[in-house]
C-alpha positions in Angstrom: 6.0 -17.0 -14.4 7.7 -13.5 -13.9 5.7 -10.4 -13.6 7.3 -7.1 -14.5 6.1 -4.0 -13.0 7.2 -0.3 -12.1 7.2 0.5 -8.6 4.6 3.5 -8.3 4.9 4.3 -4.5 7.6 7.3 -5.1 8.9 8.9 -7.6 12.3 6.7 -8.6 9.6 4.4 -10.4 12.1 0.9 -9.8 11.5 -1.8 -12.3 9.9 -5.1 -10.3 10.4 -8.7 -11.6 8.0 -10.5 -9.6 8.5 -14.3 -9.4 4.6 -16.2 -9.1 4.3 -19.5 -8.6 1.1 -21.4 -8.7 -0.7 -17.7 -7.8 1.7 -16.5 -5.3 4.7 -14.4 -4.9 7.9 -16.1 -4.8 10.1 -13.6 -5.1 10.5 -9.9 -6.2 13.8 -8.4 -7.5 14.5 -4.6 -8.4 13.4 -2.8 -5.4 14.8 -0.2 -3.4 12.9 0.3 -0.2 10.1 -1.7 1.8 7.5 -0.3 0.2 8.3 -1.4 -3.5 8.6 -4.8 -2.3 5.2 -4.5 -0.6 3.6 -2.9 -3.5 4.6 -5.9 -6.0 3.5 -8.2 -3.5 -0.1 -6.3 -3.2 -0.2 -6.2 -7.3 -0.1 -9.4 -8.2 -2.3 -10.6 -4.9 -4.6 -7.9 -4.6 -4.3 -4.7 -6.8 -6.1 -1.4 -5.4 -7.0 1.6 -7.0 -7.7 4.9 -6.2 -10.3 6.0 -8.1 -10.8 9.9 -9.5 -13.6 11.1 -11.4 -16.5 13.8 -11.3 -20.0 13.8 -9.9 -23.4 15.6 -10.9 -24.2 19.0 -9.0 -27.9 20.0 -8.5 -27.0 22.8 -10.8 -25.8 20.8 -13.9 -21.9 21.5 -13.2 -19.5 18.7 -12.6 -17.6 18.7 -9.2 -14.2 16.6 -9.0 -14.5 13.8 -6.8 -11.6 10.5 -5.5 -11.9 7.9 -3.0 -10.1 8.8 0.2 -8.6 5.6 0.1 -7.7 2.4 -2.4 -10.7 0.4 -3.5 -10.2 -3.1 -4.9 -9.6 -3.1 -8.5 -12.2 -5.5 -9.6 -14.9 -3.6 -7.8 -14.0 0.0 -9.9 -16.8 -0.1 -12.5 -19.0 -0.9 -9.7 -18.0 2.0 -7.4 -18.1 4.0 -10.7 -21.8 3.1 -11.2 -22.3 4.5 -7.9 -20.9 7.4 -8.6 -22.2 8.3 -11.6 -25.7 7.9 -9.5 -24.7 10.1 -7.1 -26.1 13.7 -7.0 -24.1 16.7 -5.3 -26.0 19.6 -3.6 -23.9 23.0 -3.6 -21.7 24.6 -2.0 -19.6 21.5 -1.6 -16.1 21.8 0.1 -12.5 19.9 -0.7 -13.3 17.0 1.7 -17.1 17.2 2.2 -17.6 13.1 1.7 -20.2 12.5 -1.3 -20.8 9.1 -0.4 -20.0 6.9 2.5 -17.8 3.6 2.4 -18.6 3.0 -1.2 -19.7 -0.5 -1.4 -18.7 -1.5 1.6 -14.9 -0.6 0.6 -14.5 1.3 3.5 -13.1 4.0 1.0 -15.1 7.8 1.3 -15.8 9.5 -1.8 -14.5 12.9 -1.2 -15.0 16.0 -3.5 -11.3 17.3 -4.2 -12.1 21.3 -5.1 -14.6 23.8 -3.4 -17.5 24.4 -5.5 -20.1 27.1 -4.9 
């Protein structure tokens, strides 16, 4: 089976043919650098996400929130849950960390404006 993807690691955006047989990666074609090999490789293994959203302020605003890191793709509406549970107390600050190693991800949600 071929997979076709575009590279998303800078901005040149290579088309990827990724070969996979029985599961795994046989082969990837169209890439220009390292990293655009790796990233097909990760993909079709093990695709990540970064995940960005809002969170609840004890005032009724919204503050912007990401994970400071990739989570696994098949855990994002679980870490979304999470979020959307999670309660911010004001001020908050680009990089105060809302909550901890979201499931166990090792991934910080961080709050990504100041908010008073």
């Amino acid at each position: 089976m071929v997979r076709e993807l575009t590279c998303i690691v800078c901005p040149k955006g290579c088309p990827l043919k990724v070969e996979l047989e029985n599961g795994a990666v046989a082969n990837v074609a169209g890439h220009t650098c390292p990293r655009g090999k790796q990233y097909a490789i990760d993909e079709c293994t093990h695709p990540m996400r970064t995940i960005t959203t809002t969170v609840r302020a004890t005032d009724g605003s919204v503050v912007p929130v990401k994970t400071a890191t990739t989570v696994p793709k098949e855990l994002m509406f679980d870490c979304m849950k999470e979020i959307n549970n999670a309660v911010l107390s004001l001020p908050a600050h680009i990089g105060d960390v809302v909550i901890a190693n979201i499931l166990g991800t090792g991934a910080d949600v961080i709050v990504t404006a100041n908010a008073d």
